[in-house]
C-alpha positions as CSV (number, residue, x, y, z in Angstrom):
1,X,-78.0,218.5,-120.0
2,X,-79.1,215.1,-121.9
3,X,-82.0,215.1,-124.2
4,X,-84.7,214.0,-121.6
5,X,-84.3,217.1,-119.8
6,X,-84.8,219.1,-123.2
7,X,-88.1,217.3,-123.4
8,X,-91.0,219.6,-122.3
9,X,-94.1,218.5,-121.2
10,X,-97.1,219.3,-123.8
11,X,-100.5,220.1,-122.4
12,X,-103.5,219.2,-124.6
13,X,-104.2,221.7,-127.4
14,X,-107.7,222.6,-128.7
15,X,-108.6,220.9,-131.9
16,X,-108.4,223.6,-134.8
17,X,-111.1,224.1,-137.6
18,X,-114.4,222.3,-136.6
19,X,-113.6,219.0,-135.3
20,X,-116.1,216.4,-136.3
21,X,-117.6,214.6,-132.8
22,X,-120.3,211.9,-133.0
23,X,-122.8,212.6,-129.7
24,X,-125.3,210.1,-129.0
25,X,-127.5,212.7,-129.4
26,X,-126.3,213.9,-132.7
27,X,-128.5,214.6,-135.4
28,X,-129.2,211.7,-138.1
29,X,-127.2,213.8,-140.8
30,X,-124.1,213.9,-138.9
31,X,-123.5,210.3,-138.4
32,X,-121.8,208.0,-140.8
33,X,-123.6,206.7,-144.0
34,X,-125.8,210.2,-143.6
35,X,-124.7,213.0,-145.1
36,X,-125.1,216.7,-144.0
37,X,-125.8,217.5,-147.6
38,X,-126.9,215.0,-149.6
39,X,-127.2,215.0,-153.6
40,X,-130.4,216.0,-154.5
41,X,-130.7,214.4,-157.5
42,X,-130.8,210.6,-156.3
43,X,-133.8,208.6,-155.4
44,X,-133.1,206.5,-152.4
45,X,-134.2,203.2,-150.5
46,X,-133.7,202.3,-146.9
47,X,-134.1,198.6,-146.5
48,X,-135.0,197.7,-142.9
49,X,-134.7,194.6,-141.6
50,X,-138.0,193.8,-139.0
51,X,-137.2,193.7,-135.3
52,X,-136.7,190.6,-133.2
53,X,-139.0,187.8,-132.4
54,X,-138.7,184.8,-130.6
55,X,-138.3,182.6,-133.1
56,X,-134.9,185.3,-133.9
57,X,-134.1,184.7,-130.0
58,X,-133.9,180.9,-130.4
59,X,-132.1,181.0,-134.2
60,X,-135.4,179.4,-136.0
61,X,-135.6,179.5,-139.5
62,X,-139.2,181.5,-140.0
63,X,-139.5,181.9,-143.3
64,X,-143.6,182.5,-144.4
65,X,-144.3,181.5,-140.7
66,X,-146.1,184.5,-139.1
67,X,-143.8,185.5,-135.8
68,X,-145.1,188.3,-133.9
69,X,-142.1,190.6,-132.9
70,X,-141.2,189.8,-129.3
71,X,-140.9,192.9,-126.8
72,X,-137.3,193.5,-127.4
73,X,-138.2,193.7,-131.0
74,X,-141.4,196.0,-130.1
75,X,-138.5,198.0,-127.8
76,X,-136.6,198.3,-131.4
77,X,-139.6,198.8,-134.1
78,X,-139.9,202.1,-131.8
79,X,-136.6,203.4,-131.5
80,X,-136.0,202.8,-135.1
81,X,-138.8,204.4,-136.2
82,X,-137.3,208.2,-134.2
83,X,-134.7,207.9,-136.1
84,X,-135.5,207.1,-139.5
85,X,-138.2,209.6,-139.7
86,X,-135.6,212.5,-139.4
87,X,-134.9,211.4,-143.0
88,X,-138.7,212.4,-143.9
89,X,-139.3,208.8,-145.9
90,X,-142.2,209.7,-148.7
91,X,-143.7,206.3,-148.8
92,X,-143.1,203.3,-146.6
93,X,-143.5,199.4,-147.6
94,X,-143.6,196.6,-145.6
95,X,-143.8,192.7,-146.5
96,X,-147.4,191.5,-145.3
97,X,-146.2,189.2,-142.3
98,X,-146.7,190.5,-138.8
99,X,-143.1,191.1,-137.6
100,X,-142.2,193.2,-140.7
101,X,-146.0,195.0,-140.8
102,X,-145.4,195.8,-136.9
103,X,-142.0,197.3,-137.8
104,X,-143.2,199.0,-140.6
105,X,-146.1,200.6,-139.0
106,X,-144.2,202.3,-136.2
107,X,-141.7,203.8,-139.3
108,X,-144.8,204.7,-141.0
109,X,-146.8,206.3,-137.8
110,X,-143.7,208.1,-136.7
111,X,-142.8,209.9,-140.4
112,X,-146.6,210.5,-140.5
113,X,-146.7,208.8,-143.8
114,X,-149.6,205.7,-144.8
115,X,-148.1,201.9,-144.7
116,X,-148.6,200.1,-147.9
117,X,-148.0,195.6,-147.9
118,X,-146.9,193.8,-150.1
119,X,-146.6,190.1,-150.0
120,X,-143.5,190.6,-153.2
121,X,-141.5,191.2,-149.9
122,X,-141.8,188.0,-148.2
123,X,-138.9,186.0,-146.3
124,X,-137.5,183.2,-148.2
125,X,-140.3,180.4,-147.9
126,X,-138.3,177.8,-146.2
127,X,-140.2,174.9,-146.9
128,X,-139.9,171.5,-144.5
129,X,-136.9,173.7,-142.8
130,X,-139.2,176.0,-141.5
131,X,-139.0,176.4,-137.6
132,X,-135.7,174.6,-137.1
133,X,-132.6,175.9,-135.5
134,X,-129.5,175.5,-137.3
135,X,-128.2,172.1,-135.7
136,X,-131.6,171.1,-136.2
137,X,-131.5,172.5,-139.8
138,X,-127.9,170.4,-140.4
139,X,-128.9,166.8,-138.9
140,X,-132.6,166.8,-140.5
141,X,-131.1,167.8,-144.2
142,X,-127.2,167.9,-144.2
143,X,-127.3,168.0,-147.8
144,X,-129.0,171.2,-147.7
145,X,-127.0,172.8,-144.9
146,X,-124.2,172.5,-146.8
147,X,-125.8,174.3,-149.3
148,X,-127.2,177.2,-147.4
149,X,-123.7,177.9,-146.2
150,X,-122.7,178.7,-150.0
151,X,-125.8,180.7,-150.3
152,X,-128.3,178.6,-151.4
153,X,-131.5,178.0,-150.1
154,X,-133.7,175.7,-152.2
155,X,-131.9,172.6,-151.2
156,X,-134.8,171.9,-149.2
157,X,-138.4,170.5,-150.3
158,X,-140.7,173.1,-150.3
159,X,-138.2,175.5,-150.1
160,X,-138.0,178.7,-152.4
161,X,-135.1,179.5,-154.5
162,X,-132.9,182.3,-154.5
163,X,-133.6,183.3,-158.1
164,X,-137.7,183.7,-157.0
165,X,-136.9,185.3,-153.9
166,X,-134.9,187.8,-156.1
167,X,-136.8,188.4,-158.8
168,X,-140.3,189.1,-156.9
169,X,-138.4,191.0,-154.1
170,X,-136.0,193.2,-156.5
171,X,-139.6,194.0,-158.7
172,X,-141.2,195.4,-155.2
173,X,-137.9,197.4,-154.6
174,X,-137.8,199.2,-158.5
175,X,-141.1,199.8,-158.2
176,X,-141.0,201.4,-155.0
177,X,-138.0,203.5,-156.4
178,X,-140.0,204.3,-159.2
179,X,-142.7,206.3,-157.1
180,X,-139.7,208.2,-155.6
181,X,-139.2,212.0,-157.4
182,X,-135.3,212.8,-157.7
183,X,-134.0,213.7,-153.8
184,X,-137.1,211.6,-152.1
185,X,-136.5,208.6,-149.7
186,X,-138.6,205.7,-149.5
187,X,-138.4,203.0,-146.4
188,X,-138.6,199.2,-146.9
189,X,-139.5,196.7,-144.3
190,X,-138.3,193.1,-144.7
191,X,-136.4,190.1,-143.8
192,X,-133.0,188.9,-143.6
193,X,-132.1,186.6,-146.4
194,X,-134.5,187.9,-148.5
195,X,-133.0,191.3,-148.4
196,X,-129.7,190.4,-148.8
197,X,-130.1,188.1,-152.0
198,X,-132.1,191.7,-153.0
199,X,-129.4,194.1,-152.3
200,X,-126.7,191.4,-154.3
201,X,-129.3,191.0,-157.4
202,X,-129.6,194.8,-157.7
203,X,-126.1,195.7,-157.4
204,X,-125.8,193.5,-160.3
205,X,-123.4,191.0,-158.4
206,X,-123.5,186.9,-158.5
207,X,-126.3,185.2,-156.5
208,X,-123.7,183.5,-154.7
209,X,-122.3,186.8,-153.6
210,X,-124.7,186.7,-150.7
211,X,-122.4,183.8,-148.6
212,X,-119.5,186.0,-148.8
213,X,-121.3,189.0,-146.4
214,X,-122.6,188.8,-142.8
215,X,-126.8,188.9,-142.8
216,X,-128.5,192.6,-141.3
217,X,-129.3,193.1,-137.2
218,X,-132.5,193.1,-135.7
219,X,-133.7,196.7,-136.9
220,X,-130.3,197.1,-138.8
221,X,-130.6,199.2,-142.1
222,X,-129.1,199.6,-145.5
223,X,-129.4,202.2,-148.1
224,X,-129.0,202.3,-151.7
225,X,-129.8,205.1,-154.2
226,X,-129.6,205.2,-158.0
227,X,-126.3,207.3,-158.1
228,X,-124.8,204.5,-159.8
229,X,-123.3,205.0,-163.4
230,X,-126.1,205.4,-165.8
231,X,-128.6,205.2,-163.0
232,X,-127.7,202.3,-161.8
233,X,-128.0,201.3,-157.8
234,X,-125.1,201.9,-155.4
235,X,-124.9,201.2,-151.7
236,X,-124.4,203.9,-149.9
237,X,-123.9,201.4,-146.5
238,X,-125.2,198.4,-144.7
239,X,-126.1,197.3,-141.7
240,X,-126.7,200.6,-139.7
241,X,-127.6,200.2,-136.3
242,X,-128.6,202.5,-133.9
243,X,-126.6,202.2,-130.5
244,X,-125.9,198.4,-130.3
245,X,-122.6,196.5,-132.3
246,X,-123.3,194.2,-135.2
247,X,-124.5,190.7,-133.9
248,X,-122.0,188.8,-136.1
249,X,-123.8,185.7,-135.3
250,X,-126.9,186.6,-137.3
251,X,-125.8,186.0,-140.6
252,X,-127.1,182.3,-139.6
253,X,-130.8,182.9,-139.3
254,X,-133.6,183.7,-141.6
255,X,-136.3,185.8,-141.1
């Protein structure tokens, strides 16, 4: 008798212990970047990127133009909002430009908490670039394409650079921080670029950091707390979606 008829057929055993499953109906707290248990003692933002408008659809450039979120991004405002309330947000901030406010309300409404503005957490004010798609953007100003692809966005007149998008936006985000007591959660609505060059400028890493990581979803999240050493922020993850996968291709837009 050969070794093939030694082999036995093995039926599938049950897992032992409790085996961790992600349902689509699981609770917030069981899915990744969400702990069951999580430390008391830290204060922590989520920074939510506004649903889509039409302007997002098309790859325009919106900058301080006012977009009104389109109806997949209406569709998106409202499922976000169900799920970040299970984490019970104590305050919620918005930048003051329609498609961020909108977002922001429905978080707001939903965790049954009042929506404050703030204009500190603007988009990028794109200057003459403003309303362009990205071929556009390249064959009107190549110069300042090829600067935008190693992060900076200033290379345009009337544009806004990334060291006074950072330093208004990352003042909103301490002070919103601030407000938070030790175990509290605080939601932030923004923008794209602008939240990135945030996130980079509070993690105490190089402006031009920002090139070298793909921009947030429609709706996508990140979270940072001030478990840090000393105090100082950590991410705790980015770019948390709900049900769809990362649109890799949005890294190339701003609003």
């Amino acid at each position: 008798m050969g070794p093939a008829r030694l082999r036995r057929p093995r039926r599938p055993r049950p897992a032992r212990g409790r085996a961790h499953v992600l349902r689509p109906r699981a609770p917030l707290e069981r899915l990744p970047g969400h702990p069951a248990h999580p430390d008391v003692s830290h204060r922590t933002l989520v920074l939510l990127r506004h649903g889509q408008t039409a302007w997002n659809a098309e790859r325009r450039g919106q900058g301080h133009h006012d977009v009104h979120l389109d109806e997949t991004g209406v569709a998106q405002a409202a499922a976000v909002a169900s799920v970040l309330a299970r984490l019970h947000p104590r305050l919620v901030w918005s930048s003051d430009l329609s498609r961020a406010r909108a977002t922001a309300s429905r978080v707001a409404e939903a965790s049954g908490v009042s929506l404050r503005t703030d204009p500190r957490l603007r988009e990028f004010d794109l200057g003459e670039r403003t309303g362009l798609t990205m071929p556009e953007f390249a064959q009107a100003f190549p110069e300042g394409y090829l600067a935008f692809l190693q992060g900076r966005y200033d290379a345009v007149p009337g544009a806004e650079s990334t060291e006074q998008v950072s330093a208004r936006f990352t003042a909103a985000l301490r002070e919103a921080q601030a407000t938070l007591e030790p175990g509290e959660c605080g939601v932030v609505v923004g923008h794209g670029a602008a939240l990135k060059v945030a996130v980079a400028a509070l993690l105490g890493w190089p402006s031009d950091a920002v090139a070298t990581f793909a921009g947030m979803d429609n709706c996508g999240w990140t979270v940072l707390d001030d478990g840090g050493p000393d105090g100082a922020a950590r991410l705790v993850a980015w770019n948390r979606t709900i049900t769809t996968a990362p649109d890799f291709a949005s890294a190339a837009t701003v609003g």
